[in-house]
VOGU-65188 format. One record per residue (C-alpha): residue number from 1; z, y, x. Coordinates in steps of 0.02 Angstrom, whole numbers, m for minus. Example, Ala and Ser with C-alpha at 12.3 -4.5 7.8 and 13.67 -1.06 7.14 Angstrom:
! VOGU-65188
(1; (390; m225; 615)),
(2; (357; m53; 684)),
//
This chain:
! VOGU-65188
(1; (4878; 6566; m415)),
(2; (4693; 6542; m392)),
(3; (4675; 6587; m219)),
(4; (4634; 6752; m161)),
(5; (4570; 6833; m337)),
(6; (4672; 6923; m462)),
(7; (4797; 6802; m567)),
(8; (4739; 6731; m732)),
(9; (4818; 6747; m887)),
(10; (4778; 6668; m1074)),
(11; (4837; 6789; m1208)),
(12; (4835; 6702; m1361)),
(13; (4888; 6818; m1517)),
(14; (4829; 6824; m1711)),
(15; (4812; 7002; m1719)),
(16; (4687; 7116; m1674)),
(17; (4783; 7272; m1633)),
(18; (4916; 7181; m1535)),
(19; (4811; 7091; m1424)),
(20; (4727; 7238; m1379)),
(21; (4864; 7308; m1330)),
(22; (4925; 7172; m1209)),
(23; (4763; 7138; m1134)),
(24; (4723; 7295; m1100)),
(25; (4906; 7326; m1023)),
(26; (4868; 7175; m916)),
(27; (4685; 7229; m846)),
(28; (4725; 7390; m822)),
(29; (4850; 7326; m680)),
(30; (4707; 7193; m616)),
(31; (4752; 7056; m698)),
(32; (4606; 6931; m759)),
(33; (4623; 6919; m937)),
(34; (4552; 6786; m1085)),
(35; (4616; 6825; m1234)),
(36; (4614; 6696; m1394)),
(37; (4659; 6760; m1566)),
(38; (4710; 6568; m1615)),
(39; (4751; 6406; m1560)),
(40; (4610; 6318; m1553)),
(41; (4514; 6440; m1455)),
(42; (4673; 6446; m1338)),
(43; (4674; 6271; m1305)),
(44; (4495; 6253; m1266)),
(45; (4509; 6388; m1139)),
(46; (4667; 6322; m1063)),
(47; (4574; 6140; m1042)),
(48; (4409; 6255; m944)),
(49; (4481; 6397; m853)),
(50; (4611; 6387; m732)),
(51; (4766; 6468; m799)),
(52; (4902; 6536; m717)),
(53; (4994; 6627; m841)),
(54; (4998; 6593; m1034)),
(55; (5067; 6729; m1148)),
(56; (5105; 6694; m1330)),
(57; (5145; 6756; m1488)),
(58; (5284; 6644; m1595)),
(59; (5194; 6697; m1748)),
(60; (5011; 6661; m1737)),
(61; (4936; 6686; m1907)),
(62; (5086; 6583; m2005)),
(63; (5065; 6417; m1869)),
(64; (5206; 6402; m1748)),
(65; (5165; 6482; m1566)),
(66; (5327; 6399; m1495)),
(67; (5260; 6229; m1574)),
(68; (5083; 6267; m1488)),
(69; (5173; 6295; m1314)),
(70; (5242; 6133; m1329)),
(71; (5063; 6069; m1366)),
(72; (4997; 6150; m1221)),
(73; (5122; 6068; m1089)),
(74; (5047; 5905; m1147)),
(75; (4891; 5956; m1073)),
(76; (4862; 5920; m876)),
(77; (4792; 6079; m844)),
(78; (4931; 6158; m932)),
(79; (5079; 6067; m867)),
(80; (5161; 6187; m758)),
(81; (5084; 6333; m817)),
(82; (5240; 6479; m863)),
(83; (5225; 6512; m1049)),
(84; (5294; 6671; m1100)),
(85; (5344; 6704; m1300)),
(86; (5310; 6870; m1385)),
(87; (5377; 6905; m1559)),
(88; (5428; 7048; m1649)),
(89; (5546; 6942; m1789)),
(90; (5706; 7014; m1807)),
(91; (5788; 6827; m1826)),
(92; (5898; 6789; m1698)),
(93; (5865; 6590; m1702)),
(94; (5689; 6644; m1640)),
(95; (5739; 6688; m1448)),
(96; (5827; 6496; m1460)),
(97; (5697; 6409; m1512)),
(98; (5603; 6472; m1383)),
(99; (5732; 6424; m1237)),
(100; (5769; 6278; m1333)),
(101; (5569; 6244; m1288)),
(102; (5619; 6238; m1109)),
(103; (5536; 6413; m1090)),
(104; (5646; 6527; m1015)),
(105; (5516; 6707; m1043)),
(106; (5531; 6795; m1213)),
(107; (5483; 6971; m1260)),
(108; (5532; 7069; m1397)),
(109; (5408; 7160; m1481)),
(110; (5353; 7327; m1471)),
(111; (5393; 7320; m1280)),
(112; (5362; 7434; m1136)),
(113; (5218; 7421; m1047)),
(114; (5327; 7428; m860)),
(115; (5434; 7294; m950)),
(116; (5277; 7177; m1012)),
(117; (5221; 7198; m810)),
(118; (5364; 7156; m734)),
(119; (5407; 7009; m828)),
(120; (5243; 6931; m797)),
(121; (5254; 6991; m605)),
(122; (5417; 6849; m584)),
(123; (5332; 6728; m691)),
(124; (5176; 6715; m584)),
(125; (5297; 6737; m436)),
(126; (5423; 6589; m446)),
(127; (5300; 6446; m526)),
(128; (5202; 6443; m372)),
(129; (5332; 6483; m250)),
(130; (5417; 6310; m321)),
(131; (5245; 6235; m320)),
(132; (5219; 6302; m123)),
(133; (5406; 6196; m82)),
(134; (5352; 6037; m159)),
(135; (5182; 6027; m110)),
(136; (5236; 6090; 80)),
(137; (5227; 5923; 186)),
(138; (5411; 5853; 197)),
(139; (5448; 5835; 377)),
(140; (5575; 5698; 417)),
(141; (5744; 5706; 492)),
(142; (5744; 5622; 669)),
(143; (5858; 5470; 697)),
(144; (5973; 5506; 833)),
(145; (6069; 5347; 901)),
(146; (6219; 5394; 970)),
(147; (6264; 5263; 1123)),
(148; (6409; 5234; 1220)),
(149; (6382; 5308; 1416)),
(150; (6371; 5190; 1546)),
(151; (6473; 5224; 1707)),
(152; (6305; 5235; 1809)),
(153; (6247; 5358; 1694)),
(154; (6424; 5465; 1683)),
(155; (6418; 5454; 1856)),
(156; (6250; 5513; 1875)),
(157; (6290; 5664; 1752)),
(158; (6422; 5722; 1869)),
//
């Protein structure tokens, strides 16, 4: 996360009503919230804000929101950024597409708010714990060379 302030998250969904629904879910709870209502605004904001978290719809105005998340893990600022799905289709091949993605957060819609907040709670959680273990410097096993005592020094240990 960025430091010591409140975790950033990148809504990015077509409709109004929706996306006020999410973001204000989200700041309500302290979260620091941009909000983009399509993909071109997302992507610019992803490319000059630090993101943490980006949560998308699958249907964003007719263009493909699991085709943008690919999109946006092609982007260095994006690359290990969790992207979770949002989508209120009723076709089943929808929730595989999106794990077929390689994103493993997806959120039926309408959805509880406690539900919404704790599924972004272990996406921001395990990201950065991962990060934190590779980043942490590695330290190296020491070589221990087993040798063969020498009477003086058996006879010393006794």
């Amino acid at each position: 996360m960025n430091g010591l302030s409140s975790p950033v998250i990148l809504v990015v969904e077509s409709h109004p009503h929706a996306l006020a629904i999410t973001t204000g879910i989200l700041s309500a709870h302290g979260y620091q919230i941009h909000a983009a209502n399509d993909q071109a605004t997302a992507r610019a904001l992803c490319e000059s804000i630090n993101v943490d978290l980006v949560i998308c719809d699958v249907n964003l105005d007719g263009q493909d929101g699991v085709a943008f998340g690919r999109q946006l893990r092609q982007l260095e600022s994006c690359r290990d950024v969790p992207i979770m799905f949002l989508s209120s289709s009723q076709i089943p091949s929808v929730a595989s597409r999106i794990f077929d993605n390689g994103t493993a957060l997806f959120l039926k819609k309408p959805y509880a708010a406690n539900v919404l907040l704790d599924l972004v709670d272990k996406s921001l959680w395990m990201p950065h714990l991962i990060k934190s273990h590779i980043n942490r410097p590695h330290i190296p096993m020491r070589s221990i060379e087993f040798s063969k005592p020498t009477s003086a020094s058996t006879q010393a240990a006794r």
